[in-house]
N, C-alpha and C positions, 0 to 999 in steps of 0.2 A: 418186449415190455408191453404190457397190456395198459392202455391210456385210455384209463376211467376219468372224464376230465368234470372238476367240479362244475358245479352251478350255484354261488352261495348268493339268495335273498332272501331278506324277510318276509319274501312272498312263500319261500320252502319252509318255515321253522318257527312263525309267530303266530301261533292260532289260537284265539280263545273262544273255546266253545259253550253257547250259555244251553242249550236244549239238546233232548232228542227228538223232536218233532220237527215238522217238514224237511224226510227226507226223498217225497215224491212234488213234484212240481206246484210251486206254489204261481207262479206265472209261467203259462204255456202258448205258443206259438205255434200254427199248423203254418206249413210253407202251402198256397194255394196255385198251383200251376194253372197259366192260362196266355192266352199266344199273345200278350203285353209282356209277359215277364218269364216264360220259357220257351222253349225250343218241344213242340210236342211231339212224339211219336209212339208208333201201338205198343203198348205197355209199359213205357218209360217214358221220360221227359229231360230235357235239362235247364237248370234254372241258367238265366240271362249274366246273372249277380246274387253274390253271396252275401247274407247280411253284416256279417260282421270278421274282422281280421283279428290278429293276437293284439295289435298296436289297444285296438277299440278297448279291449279285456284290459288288460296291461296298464294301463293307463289313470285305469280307476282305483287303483293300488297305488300308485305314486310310481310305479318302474314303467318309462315311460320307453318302449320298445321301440327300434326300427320299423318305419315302415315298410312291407315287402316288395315295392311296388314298384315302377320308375326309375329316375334318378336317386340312387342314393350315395351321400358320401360319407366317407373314413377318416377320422382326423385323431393320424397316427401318429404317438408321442415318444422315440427315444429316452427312454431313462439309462441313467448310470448310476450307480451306486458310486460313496465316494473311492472308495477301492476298486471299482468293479472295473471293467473289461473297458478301452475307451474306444468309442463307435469312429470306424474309420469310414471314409467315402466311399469304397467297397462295402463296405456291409449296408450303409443305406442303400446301393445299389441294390444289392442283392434284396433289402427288404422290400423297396421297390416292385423288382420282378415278382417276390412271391403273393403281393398282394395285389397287382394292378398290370403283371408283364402277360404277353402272349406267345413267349415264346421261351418255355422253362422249361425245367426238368425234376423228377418223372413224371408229375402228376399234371396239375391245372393248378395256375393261379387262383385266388377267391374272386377273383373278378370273372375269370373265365368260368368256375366252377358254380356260380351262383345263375351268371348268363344263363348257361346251357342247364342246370335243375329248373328254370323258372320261367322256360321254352320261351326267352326274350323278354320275360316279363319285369326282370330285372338286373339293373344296371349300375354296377357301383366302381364310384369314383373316389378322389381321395386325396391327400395332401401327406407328408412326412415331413414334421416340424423339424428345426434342428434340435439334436442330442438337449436332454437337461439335466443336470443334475441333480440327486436327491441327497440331504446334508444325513442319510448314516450311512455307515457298513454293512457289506453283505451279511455277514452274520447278526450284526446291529437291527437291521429288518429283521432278519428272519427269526426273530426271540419274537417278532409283534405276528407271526405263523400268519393264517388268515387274514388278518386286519390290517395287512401289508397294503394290499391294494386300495383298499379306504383310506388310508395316510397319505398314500400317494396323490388319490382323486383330491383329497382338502388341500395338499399342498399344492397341487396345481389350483384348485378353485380360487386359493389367494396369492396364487405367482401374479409378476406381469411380462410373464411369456406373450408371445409378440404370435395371434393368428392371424394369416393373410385371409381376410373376408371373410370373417367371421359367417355371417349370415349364411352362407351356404352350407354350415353345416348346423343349422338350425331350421330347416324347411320348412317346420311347424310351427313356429315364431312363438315358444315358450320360453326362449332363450337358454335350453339348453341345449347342449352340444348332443346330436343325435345319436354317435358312435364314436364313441373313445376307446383309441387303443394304445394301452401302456405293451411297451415291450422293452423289458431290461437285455439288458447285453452280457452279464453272467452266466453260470448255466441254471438249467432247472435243477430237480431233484429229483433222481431217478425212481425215487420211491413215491413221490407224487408226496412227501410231506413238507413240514414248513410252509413259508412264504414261496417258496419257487416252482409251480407248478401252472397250471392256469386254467383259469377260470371268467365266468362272466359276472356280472352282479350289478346294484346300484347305490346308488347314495342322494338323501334327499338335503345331505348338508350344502350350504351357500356360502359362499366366498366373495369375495372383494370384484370380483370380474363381475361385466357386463354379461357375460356368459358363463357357464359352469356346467361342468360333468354331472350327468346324469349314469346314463347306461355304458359301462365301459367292460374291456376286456381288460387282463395284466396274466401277460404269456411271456417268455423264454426268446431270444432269438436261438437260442440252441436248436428248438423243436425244427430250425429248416435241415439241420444235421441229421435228424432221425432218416432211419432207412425204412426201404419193404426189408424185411426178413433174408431173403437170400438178395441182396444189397443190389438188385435193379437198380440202374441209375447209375453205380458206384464210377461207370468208368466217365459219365461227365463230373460229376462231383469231383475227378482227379485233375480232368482235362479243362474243365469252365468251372471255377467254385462259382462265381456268380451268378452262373445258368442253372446252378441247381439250390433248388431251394423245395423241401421238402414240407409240404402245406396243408396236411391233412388236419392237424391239431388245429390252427388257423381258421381252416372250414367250418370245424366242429365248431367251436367257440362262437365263431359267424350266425351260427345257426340262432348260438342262445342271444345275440343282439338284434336278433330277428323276430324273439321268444316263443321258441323250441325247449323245451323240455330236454331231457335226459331221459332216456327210455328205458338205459339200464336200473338193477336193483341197488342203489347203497347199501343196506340191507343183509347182502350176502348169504339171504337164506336157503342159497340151493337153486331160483327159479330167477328165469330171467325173461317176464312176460314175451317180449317183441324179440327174444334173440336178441344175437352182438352184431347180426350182420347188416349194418345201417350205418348213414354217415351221424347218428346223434345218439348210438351207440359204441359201436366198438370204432368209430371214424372212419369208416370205411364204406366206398362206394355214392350212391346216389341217394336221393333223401325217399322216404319211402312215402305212398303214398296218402297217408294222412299228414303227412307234415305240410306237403306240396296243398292239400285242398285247407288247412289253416293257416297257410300263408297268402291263398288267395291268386294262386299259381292252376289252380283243373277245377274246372265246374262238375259236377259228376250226373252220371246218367243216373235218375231214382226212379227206381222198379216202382209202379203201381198193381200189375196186372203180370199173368204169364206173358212171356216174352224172351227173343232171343236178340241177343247186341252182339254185335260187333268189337271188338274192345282190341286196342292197337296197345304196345308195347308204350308203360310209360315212362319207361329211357330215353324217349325220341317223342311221344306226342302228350299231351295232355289229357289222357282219358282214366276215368276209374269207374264203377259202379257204387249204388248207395242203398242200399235195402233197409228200408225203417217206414211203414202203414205213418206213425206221425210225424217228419220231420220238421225240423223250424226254419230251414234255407239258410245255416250256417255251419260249419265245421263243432260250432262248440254244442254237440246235441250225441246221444246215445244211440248208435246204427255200426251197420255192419260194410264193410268196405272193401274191395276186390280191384284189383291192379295185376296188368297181363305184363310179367319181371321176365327183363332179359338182359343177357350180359353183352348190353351196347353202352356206348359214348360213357356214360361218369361212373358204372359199372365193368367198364372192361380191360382194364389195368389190373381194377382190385378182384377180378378174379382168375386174372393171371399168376398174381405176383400175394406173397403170403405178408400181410402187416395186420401185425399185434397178435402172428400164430395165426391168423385166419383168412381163407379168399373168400370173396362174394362166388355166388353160386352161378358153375357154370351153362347150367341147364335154361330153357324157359317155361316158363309153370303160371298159373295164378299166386300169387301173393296177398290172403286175405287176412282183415284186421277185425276183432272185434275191438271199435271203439266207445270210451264212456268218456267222452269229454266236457260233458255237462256242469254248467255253470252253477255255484251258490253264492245267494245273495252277502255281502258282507259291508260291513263298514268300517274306514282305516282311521284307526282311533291311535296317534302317535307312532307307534311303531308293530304295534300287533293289528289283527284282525277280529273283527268280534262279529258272527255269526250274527243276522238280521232276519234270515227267513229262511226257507228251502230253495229246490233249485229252481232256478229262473232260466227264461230263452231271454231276458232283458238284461244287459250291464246295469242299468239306472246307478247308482252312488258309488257301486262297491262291487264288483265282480271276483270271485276266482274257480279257477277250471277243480271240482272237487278231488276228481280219482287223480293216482299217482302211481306208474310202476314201482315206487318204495314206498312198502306201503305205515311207513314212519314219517314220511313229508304229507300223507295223504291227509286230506282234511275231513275223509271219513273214517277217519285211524279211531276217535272217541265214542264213534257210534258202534265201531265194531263193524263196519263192512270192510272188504276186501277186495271193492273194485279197484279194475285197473283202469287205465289210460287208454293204455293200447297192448293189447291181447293177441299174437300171431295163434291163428287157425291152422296147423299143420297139417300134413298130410300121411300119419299114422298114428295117430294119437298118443305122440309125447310131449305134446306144450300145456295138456290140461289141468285144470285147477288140481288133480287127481295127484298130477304126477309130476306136483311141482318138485319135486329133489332129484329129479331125470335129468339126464343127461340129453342136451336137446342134439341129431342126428342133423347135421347140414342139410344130406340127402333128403329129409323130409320135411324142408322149410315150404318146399312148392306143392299145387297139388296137380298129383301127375294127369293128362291126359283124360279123358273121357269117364272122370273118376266121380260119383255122384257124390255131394252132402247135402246128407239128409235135417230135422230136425233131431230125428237119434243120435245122428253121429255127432252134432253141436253140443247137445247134452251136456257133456262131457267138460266145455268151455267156459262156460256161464257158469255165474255163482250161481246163481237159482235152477239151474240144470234145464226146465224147457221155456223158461222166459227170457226176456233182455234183461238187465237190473232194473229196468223203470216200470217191470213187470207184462208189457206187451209180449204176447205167445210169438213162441217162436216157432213161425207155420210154411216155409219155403224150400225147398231144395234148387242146387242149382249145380250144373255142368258144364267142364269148361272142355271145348272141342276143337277140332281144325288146330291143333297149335302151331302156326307159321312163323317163318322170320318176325316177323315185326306184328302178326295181329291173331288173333283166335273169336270163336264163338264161345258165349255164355250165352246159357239155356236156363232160366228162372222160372219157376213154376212154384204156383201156394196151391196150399192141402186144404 
């Protein structure tokens, strides 16, 4: 079963657009390196601190995001349907393990799984209220299909379900609950329709509570049932139901209360910018590295000059590279990205073992992104958004991120561009604007060995063919050499 997992907010679907003008930077930001605020060396730098996280963005919309950082907790809700499945002490067990145990099976708990992507940078903790019940029928929801989980959020908003300390899961003391997670005890829907599938989202509705649901998830306990493909795991699942608890959907979902994106196409036109092989695409493996640098998880090296880096494996350390002549010293900015992928720690299960049809890649290679993450100004006018100015390096009133790998969520869908998000850079030329209906080759997600890209060979990538989309030349080649266990050299050089 291929697990396309929603992402439904009014930040994906409510756009109103008054103009076509300022689609180039109406306030711009240069990040200035200098030995107060980066780490200098010849040809590169890395900055100290990034300016801004998704929570900062996020926030100015009213979906008020996890922070990625520290301590964070979970406050995980049991529902039942009145028909539905009734939650025995074993299965909270078992929910237990898969969100907060250290000792499951096959995969990693979200606790574990977040640890280890966030190289300790984050910590999350958690509570499992007892079971509640909700007054319909499993079918009885599922006639309300999507808007299941919003019924849910208000009927909890005006329960007086009983949370122990409340405050601690309100860190930011806006009094809303900072991660809510509904999980029914029926099954999902295999087809990923109705009410029964899962997804992330929010709700700016208020209830009767001192506290109230903002960002929540509403998943399946079934998804701990799912397998790898050729059923790894199977013989604890026979042996410890409890110890196995199958957590990859879970992760995903994680991600977007973290707010991550969905990488894949809705869409279905044939092209799938970033490939499936990612844990906030096809749920699989480790987070790739732009997610890690907009959560505020890897500071990256930015090329100014020729120069050769070192670059360590970021399975295991925090390192990427950042090529962009202007950046603004945040992840929400338009540059090109490079991460040395190898199938260690949160990648090496999933490329062992095949789920959803597919393994992470067993080779190591570079992993480069073209990213367009750049921000337009907006303001949230009830329940839409209405276009204020172009793009901005500032959140000020109203921020959102413009490109969109679908490009029907994107918020330059009006203007008639078709940038992406996040763009993989292959290594034979089948991910290109060119040949989006291709069929993308696993074998050539990496790029091999001592293999040069050039500006010709980028060409190919970019809407504008030898520019970025913010129109800066694209003047660089670079080489990736020595490929070892855990680290290789890049070679960067401008024309």
């Amino acid at each position: 079963m291929k697990k396309k997992i929603l992402l439904l907010s009014t930040i994906a679907t409510l756009f109103t657009l008054t103009s076509c003008q300022g689609i180039f930077p109406s306030k711009e930001i240069i990040f200035s390196p200098n030995e107060s605020n980066a780490e200098i060396y010849e040809g590169y730098y890395k900055p100290k601190e990034l300016r801004l996280n998704y929570q900062d963005v996020n926030k100015t919309t009213s979906w008020v995001t996890s922070l990625s950082t520290g301590e964070q907790n979970l406050l995980i809700v049991p529902v039942k349907l009145s028909d539905g499945p009734v939650w025995t002490e074993a299965m909270l067990n078992r929910l237990h393990n898969a969100f907060f145990g250290s000792d499951i099976a096959p995969y990693y708990s979200v606790k574990e799984y977040f640890q280890t992507s966030s190289y300790g940078n984050l910590n999350i903790g958690g509570t499992i209220l007892d079971p509640v019940t909700l007054n319909y029928t499993v079918a009885g929801l599922n006639a309300y299909s999507e808007s299941a989980s919003e019924i849910v959020a208000s009927a909890f908003n005006n329960s007086n379900i009983s949370v122990p300390n409340e405050s601690q899961f309100d860190l930011n003391n806006d009094h809303l609950y900072d991660n809510t997670i509904f999980i029914y005890s029926n099954d999902f829907a295999y087809d990923g329709s109705g009410a029964y599938w899962a997804w992330c989202t929010n709700t700016v509705s208020y209830g009767s509570r001192n506290y109230n649901v903002n960002s929540y998830m509403w998943a399946s306990y079934s998804f701990m049932d799912t397998a790898y493909d050729d059923y790894f795991g199977e013989e604890t699942a026979m042996n410890d139901p409890i110890k196995y608890c199958e957590t990859h959907t879970y992760i995903h979902e994680t991600g977007h209360l973290l707010g991550l994106d969905d990488y894949y196409n809705y869409d279905n036109d044939g092209w799938e910018p970033s490939t499936a092989y990612d844990m906030q695409a096809n749920n699989i493996g480790d987070h790739n590295i732009f997610s890690k640098l907009a959560l505020g998880w890897v500071k990256p090296y930015v090329v100014t000059s020729d120069c050769v880096i070192t670059l360590r494996s970021s399975a295991i350390y925090p390192d990427c590279i950042l090529i962009k002549n202007k950046w603004n010293g945040s992840a929400f900015d338009e540059y090109l990205l490079i991460e040395y992928y190898t199938p260690d720690i949160l990648n090496d299960l999933d490329s062992q073992h095949p789920y959803g049809s597919i393994t992470m890649m067993k080779e190591r290679g570079l992993r480069v992104y073209h990213v367009d993450a750049r921000l337009i100004s907006v303001y949230n006018f009830g329940n839409s958004f209405i276009k204020t100015g172009g793009y901005t390096d500032e959140i000020g009133d109203g921020a959102l991120v413009g490109a969109s790998n679908t490009p029907s969520r994107s918020y330059l869908n009006s203007h008639g561009k078709d940038f992406k998000l996040i763009h993989l850079i292959d290594n034979n030329h089948q991910n290109t604007y060119n040949n989006r209906g291709h069929s993308m080759k696993k074998e050539d997600i990496l790029i091999e060995e001592n293999k040069t890209i050039t500006p010709a060979y980028l060409n190919d990538y970019f809407y504008y063919g030898s520019t970025f989309n913010d129109g800066e030349k694209i003047n660089f080649s670079f080489t990736g050499s020595n490929y070892q266990d855990t680290s290789c050299q890049v070679t960067i050089s401008f024309n």
